[in-house]
C-alpha positions in Angstrom: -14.2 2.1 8.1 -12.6 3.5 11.1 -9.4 2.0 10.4 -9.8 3.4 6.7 -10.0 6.5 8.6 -6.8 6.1 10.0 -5.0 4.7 7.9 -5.4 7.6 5.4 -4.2 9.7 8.0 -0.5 7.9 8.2 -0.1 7.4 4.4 -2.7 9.4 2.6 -1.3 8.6 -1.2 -1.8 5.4 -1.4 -5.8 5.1 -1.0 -7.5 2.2 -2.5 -11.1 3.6 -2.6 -14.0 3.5 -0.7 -14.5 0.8 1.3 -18.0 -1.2 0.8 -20.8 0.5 2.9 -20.7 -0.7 6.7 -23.4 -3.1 7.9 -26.5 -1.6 9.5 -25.9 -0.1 12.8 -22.3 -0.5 12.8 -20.5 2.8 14.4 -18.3 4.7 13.4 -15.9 7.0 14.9 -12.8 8.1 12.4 -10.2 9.6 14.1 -9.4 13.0 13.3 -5.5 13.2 13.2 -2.3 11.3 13.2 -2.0 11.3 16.8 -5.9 10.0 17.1 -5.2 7.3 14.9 -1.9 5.8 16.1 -3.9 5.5 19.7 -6.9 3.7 17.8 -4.8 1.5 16.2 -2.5 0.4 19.7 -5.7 -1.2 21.1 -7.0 -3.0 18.5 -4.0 -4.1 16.4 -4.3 -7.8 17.8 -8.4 -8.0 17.2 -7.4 -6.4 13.5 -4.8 -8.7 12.7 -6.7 -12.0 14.1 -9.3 -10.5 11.5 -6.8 -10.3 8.9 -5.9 -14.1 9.9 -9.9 -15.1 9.5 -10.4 -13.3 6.6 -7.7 -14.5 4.7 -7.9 -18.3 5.8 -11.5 -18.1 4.6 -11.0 -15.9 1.5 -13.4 -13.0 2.9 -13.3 -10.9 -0.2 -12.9 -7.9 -0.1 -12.0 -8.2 4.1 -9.3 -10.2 2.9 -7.0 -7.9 1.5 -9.3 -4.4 2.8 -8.4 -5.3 6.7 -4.5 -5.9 5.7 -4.2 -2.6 4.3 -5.7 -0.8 7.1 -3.2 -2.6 9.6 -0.6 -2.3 7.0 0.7 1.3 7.6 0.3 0.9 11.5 2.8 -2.0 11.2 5.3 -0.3 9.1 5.3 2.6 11.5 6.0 0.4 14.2 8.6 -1.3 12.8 6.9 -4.7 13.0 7.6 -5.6 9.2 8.1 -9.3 9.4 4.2 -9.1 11.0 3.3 -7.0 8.1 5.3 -9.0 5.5 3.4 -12.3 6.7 -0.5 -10.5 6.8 0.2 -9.0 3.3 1.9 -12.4 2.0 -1.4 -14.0 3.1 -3.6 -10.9 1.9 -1.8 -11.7 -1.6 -2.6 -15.3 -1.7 -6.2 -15.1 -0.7 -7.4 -12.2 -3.3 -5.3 -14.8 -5.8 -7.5 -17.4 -5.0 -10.4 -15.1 -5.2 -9.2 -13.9 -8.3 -9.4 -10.2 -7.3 -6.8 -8.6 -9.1 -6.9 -4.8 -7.5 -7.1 -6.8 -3.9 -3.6 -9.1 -5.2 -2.0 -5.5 -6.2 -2.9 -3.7 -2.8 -1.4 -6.7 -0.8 1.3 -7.2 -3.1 2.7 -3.4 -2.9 2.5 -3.2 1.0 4.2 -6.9 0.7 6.8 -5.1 -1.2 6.8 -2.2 1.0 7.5 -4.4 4.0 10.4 -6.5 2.3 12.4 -3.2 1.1 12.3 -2.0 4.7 13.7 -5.2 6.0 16.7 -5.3 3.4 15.6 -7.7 1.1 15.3 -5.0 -2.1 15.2 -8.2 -5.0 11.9 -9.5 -3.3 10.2 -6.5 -3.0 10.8 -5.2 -6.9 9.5 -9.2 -7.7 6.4 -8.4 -5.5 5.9 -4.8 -7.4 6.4 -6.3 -10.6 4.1 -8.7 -9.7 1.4 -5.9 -8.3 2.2 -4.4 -11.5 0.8 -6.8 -13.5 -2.1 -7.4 -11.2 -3.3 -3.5 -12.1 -2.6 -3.3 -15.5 -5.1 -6.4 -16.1 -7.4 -5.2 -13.4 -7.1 -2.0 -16.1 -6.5 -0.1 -12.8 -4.3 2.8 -13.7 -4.2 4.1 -10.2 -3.0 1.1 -8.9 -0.4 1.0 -11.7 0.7 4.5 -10.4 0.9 3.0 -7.1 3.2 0.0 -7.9 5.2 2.4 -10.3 5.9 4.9 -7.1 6.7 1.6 -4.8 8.9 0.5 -7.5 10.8 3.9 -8.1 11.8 4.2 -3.8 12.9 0.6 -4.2 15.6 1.4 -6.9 16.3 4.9 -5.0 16.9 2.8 -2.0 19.9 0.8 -3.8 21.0 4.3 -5.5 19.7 3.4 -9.1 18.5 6.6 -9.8 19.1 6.7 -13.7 16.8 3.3 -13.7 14.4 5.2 -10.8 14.0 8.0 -12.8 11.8 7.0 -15.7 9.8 4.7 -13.4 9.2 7.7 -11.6 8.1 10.1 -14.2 5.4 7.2 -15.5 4.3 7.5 -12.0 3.7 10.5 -11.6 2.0 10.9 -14.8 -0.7 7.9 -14.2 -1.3 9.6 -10.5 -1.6 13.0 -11.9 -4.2 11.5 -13.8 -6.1 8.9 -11.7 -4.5 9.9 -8.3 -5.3 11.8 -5.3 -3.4 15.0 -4.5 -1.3 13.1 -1.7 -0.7 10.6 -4.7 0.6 13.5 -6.9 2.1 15.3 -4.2 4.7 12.2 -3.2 5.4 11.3 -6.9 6.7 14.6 -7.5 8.3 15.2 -4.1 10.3 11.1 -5.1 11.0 12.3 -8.8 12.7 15.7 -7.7 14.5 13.9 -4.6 15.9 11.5 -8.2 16.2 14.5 -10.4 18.5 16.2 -7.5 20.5 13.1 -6.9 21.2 12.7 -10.6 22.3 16.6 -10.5 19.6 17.6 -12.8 18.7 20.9 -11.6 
């Protein structure tokens, strides 16, 4: 729940949810900005991702896909994506094999995120594809938003803006539906950055 916390802090539009209550006289203490949460996270990255590595070898649901995508934006901001590729690629095999379709589209999108940032743009539209289709039978339109926004910076990345852009405007309608404002916010912030790099005013 703390990491939850902080997590939402680095990348507030891409929220799963609430997590499951906490056990009985478990405490908790969410930091309160940015700078609270990267120095939560420096401490206990190695105890969070050895969590990752237990809850995913014993298919913990939810834990097994939940604890990945509260180290996930750490990671990312740290540059570590190879660590975060390999804790999401697990993430995504583990809510597979417990059949937990929102849990395989979570890990699959930060899987995706992680693979675009380390140049390898054809795996990570596979993986959001893949996410994609995870949501959509999980009937989770947020999610689909979510995959749809990952999918539009991945062909903005590679300049395919006239592809990006109707990916970007289904986005941004399914978050301005189901999303928070964060979500909405950075789907319409992505779709003008498109609109202006297509020269459409």
């Amino acid at each position: 729940h703390t990491g939850h916390a902080a997590a939402l802090l680095l990348v507030p539009a891409v929220d799963f949810g609430a997590p499951a209550p906490p056990a009985a006289g478990a405490v908790i203490d969410p930091p309160r900005t940015v700078d609270e949460a990267m120095a939560w996270y420096s401490p206990e990255c190695e105890a969070l991702l050895a969590a990752c590595a237990r809850a995913t070898e014993h298919d913990l649901a939810p834990y097994n896909w939940q604890l990945p995508w509260v180290i996930a934006p750490y990671l990312i901001f740290q540059g570590h994506w190879a660590v975060s590729a390999a804790t999401q690629r697990a993430a995504a095999f583990s809510a597979e094999r417990t059949q937990d379709l929102r849990g395989l589209g979570h890990a699959r999108y930060h899987l995706a995120q992680a693979l675009d940032l380390s140049g390898a743009g054809k795996d990570a539209e596979q993986q959001l594809s893949k996410a994609l289709d995870a949501f959509t039978a999980a009937g989770d339109d947020a999610g689909r938003g979510l995959a749809l926004y990952g999918l539009c910076q991945v062909l903005r990345g590679q300049d395919r803006y006239e592809e990006a852009l109707p990916v970007a405007r289904e986005s941004l309608r399914l978050r301005a539906r189901h999303g928070s404002p964060a979500a909405v916010a950075t789907s319409e912030n992505t779709l003008g950055g498109i609109c202006v790099e297509l020269v459409r005013y």
